[in-house]
N, C-alpha and C positions, 0 to 999 in steps of 0.2 A: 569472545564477546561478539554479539552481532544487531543492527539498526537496524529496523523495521523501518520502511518507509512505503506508504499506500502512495499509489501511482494511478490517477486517472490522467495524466494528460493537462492538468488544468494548469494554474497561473503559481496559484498557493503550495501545492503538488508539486513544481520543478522546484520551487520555494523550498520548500522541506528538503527536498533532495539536495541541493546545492547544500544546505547547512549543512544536511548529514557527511556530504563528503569531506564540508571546513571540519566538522567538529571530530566528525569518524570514519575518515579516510582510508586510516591505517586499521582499520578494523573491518568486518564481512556487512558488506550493505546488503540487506532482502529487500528490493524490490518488486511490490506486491499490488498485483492488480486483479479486483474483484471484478468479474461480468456480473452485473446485477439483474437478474430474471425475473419479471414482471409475474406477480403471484398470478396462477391459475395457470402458468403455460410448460408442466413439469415435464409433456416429453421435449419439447424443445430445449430444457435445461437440463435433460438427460445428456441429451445429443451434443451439448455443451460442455457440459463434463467430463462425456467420455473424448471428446476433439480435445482436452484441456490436459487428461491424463497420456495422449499418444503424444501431443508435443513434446519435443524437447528443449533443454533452457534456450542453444539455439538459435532455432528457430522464434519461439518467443522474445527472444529479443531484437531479432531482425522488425518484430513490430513498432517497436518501442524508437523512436523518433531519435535521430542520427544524435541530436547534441544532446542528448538524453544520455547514450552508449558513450560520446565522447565523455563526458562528465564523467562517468562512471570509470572508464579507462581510465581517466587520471589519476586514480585516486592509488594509495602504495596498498592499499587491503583488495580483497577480493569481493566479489557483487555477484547477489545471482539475482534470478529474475523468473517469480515465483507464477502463477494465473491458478487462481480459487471462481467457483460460483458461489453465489448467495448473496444475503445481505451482507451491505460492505461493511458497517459497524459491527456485527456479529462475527463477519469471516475474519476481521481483523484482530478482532481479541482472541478471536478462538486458537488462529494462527499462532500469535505469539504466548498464548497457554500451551500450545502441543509441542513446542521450539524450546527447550530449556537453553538454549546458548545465544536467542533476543534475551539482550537488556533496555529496550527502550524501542520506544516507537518516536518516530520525527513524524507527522502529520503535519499538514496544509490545512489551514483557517481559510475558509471563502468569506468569513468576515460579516456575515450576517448577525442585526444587533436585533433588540428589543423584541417587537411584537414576533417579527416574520424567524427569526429563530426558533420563535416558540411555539409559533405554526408550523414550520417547516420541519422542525427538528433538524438535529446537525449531527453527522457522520463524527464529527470531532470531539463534541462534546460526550457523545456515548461511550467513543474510544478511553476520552479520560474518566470516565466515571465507571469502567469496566476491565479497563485493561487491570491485568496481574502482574505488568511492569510497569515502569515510569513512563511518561509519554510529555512530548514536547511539542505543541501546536505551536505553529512558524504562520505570521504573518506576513 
């Protein structure tokens, strides 16, 4: 078995992560960070992808913020540490469609209510309403 956890950096984001290691420590954490490409600029998302497939995990994790790695080290299962382009609600489902050994995705809530939700749209909300695992937004 293995925890999906989308990784930008944010508040919500370490959120998820911390849970995933309470709750699925002893199991294989994916953490998974989407570079999001602003539509119209595809050779630079080319360029992108191809820097994203020569990485290795790594070095990618060297990016990935010290007490981020310490968290992760703690935990008795193993972590890797994945970098996709695209849309981050699409590349996260799709991620864990092409992965048959994610059972669940841990997701960060930024916590956005009413109107501006539903202006904004929310990477969280598509992931639940999309994904083909179970998924747990962490507040």
């Amino acid at each position: 078995m293995a925890v999906l956890v989308p990784y930008d950096g944010s508040r919500p984001a370490r959120k998820a992560l911390e849970e995933a290691v309470t709750e699925y420590g002893d199991e294989t954490i994916v953490l998974l960070r989407v570079i999001e490409v602003a539509g119209g600029s595809l050779g630079a998302g080319l360029g992108l992808i191809q820097e994203s497939f020569d990485d290795d995990p790594e070095e990618l994790a060297e990016d990935i913020a010290d007490e981020v790695l310490a968290t992760l080290e703690a935990t008795d299962g193993n972590y890797e540490v994945e970098t996709v382009v695209g849309n981050p609600a699409r590349e996260i489902v799709a991620y864990a469609g092409n992965h048959d050994d994610i059972e669940r995705i841990l997701i960060g809530s930024h916590g956005r209510e009413g109107v501006s939700r539903i202006l904004l749209g929310s990477v969280a909300e598509k992931v639940v309403r999309r994904s083909p695992v179970s998924v747990t937004v962490v507040r």
